[in-house]
RODO-2510 file (C-alpha; in nm, 4 decimals, decimal comma):
residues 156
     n   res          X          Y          Z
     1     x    -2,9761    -1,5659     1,5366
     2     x    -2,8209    -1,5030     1,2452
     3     x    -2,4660    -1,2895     1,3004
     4     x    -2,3078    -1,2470     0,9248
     5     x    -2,3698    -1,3801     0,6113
     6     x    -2,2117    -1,6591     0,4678
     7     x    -2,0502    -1,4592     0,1851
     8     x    -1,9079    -1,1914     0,4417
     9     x    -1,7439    -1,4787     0,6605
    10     x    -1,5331    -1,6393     0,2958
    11     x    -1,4687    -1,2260     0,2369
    12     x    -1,3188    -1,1962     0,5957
    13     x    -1,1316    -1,5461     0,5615
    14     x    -0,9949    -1,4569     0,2201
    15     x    -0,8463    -1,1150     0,3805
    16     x    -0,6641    -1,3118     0,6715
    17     x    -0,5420    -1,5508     0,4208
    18     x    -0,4043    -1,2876     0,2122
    19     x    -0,2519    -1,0832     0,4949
    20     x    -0,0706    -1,4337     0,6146
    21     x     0,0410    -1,4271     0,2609
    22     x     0,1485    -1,1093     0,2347
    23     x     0,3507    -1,1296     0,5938
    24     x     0,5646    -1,4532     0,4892
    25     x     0,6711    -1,2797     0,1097
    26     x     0,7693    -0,9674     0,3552
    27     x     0,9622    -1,1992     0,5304
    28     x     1,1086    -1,3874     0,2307
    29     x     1,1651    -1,0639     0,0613
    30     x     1,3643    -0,9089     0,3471
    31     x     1,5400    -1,2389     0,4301
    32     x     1,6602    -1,2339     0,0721
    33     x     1,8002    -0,9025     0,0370
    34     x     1,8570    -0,7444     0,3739
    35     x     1,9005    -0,9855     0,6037
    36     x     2,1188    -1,1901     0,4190
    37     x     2,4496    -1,2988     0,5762
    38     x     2,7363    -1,1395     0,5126
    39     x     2,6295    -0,8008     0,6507
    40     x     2,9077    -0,5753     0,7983
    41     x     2,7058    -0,2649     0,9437
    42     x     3,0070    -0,0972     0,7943
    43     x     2,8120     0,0354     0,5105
    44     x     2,6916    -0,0643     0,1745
    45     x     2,7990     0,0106    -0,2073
    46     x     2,5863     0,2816    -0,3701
    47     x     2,5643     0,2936    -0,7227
    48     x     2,3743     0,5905    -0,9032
    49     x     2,4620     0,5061    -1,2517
    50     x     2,1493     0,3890    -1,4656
    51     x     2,2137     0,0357    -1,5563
    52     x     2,5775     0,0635    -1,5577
    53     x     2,6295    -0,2965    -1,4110
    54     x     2,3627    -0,4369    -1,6105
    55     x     2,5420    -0,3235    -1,9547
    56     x     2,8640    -0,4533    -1,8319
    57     x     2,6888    -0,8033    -1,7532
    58     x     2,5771    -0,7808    -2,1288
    59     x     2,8851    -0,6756    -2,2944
    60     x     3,0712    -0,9621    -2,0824
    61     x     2,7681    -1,2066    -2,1800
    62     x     2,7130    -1,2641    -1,8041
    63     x     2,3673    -1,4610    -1,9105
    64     x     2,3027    -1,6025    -1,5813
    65     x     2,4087    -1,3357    -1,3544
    66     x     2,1776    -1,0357    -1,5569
    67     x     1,8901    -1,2467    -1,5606
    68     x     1,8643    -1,3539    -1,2155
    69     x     1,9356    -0,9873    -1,1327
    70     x     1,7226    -0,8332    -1,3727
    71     x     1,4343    -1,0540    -1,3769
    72     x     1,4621    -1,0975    -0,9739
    73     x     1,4221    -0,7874    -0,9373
    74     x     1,0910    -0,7246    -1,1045
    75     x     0,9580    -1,0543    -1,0097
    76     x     1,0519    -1,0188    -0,6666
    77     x     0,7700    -0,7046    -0,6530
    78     x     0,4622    -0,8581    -0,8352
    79     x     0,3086    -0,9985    -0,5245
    80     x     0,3441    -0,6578    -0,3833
    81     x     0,1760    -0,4865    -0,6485
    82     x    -0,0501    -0,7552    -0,6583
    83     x    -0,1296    -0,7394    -0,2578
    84     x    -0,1493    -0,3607    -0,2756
    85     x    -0,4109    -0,3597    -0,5806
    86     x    -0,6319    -0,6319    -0,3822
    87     x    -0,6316    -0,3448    -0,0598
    88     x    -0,6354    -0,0122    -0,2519
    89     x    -0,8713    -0,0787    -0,5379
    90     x    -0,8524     0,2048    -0,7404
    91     x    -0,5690     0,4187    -0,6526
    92     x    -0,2897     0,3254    -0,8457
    93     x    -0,1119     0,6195    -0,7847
    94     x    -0,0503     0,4824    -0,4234
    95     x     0,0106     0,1162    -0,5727
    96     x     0,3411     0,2660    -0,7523
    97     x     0,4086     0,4885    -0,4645
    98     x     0,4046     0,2465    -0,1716
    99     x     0,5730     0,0163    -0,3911
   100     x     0,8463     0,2487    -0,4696
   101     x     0,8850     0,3135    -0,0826
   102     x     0,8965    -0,0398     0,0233
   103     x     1,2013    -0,0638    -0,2824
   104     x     1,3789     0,2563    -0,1331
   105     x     1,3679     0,1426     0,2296
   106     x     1,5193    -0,2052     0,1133
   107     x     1,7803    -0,0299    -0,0742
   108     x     1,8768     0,2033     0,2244
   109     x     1,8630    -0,1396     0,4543
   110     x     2,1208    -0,2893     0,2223
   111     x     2,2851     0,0518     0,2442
   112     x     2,2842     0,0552     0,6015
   113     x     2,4022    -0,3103     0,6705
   114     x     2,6337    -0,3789     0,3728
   115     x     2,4223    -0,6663     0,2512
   116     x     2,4095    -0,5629    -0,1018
   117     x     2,4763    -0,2469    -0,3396
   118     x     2,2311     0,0018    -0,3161
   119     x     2,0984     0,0827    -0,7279
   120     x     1,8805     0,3335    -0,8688
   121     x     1,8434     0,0512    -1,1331
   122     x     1,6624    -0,1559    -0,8576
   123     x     1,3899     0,1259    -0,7148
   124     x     1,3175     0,0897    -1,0623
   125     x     1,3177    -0,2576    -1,1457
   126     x     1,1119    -0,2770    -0,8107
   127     x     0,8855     0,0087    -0,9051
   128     x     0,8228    -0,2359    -1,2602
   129     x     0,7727    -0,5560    -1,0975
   130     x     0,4648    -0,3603    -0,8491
   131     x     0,3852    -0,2151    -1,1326
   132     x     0,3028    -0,5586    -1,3136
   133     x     0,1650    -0,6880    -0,9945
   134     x    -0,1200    -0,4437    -1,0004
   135     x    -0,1889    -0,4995    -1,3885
   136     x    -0,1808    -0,8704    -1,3329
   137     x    -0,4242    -0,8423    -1,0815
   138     x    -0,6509    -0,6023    -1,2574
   139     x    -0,6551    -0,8070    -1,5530
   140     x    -0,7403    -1,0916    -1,3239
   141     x    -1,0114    -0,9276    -1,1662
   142     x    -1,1633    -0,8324    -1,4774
   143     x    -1,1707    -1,1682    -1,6132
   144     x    -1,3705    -1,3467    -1,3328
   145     x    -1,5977    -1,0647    -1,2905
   146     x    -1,6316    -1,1009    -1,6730
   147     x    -1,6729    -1,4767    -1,6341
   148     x    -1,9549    -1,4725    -1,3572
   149     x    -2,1518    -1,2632    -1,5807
   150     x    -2,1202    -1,4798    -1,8689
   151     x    -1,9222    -1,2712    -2,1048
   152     x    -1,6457    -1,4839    -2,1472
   153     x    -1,6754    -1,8786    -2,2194
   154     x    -1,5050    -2,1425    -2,0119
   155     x    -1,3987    -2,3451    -2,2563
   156     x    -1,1631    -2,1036    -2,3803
***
């Protein structure tokens, strides 16, 4: 008796994988800005200016500091775009949604347990970094469907 195909059983193993995947970056992600030590419960910093810190890092040529910021936090939301473009296909509207909602619940975390300041710069940073998730994965997509049809040649 034959109970699945062989194709269905790597689909099925591919999805666990991912979703193992996906659990430890939740983990990492929280770990590195909520449940960091140094948390009070005494409430956060909340900063509502656009950028403000950001232009004071670049007037002050803080080179390190604004790129591990800046850069963290869009890199820091690719695999979540990229996770949430693998399960939702199509409907990107929910890709920057979810991944805007995932950025504001960290943000109110920090808030919450004084583990960081709370920025409208990072929903937005966030936002960008699921944004390019998504893209990256389309455009991956797209090029090995493209390559198992032959359109594209592997040499290049």
């Amino acid at each position: 008796m034959k109970f699945g195909s062989k194709k269905k059983n790597n689909t099925d193993r591919l999805h666990v994988i991912c979703i193992i995947c996906f659990i430890i970056y939740i983990i990492t992600l929280l770990k590195l800005t909520v449940f960091r030590s140094g948390g009070t419960f005494m409430g956060g910093t909340l900063n509502l200016e656009f950028f403000k810190g950001y232009v004071q890092m670049v007037k002050h040529h803080v080179w390190g500091t604004f790129i591990y910021l800046f850069v963290g936090n869009i890199a820091w939301f690719v695999p979540l775009g990229f996770f949430l473009k693998f399960n939702l296909k199509n409907k990107w509207g929910l890709v920057v949604l979810y991944g805007f909602l995932v950025s504001l619940i960290i943000e109110i975390l920090q808030y919450i347990w004084g583990t960081g300041v709370t920025e409208v710069d990072d929903l937005i940073l966030n936002t960008i970094g699921t944004i390019f998730g998504a893209t990256i994965f389309s455009m991956a997509k797209r090029l090995f469907r493209d390559r198992r049809k032959g359109n594209i040649s592997r040499e290049t």
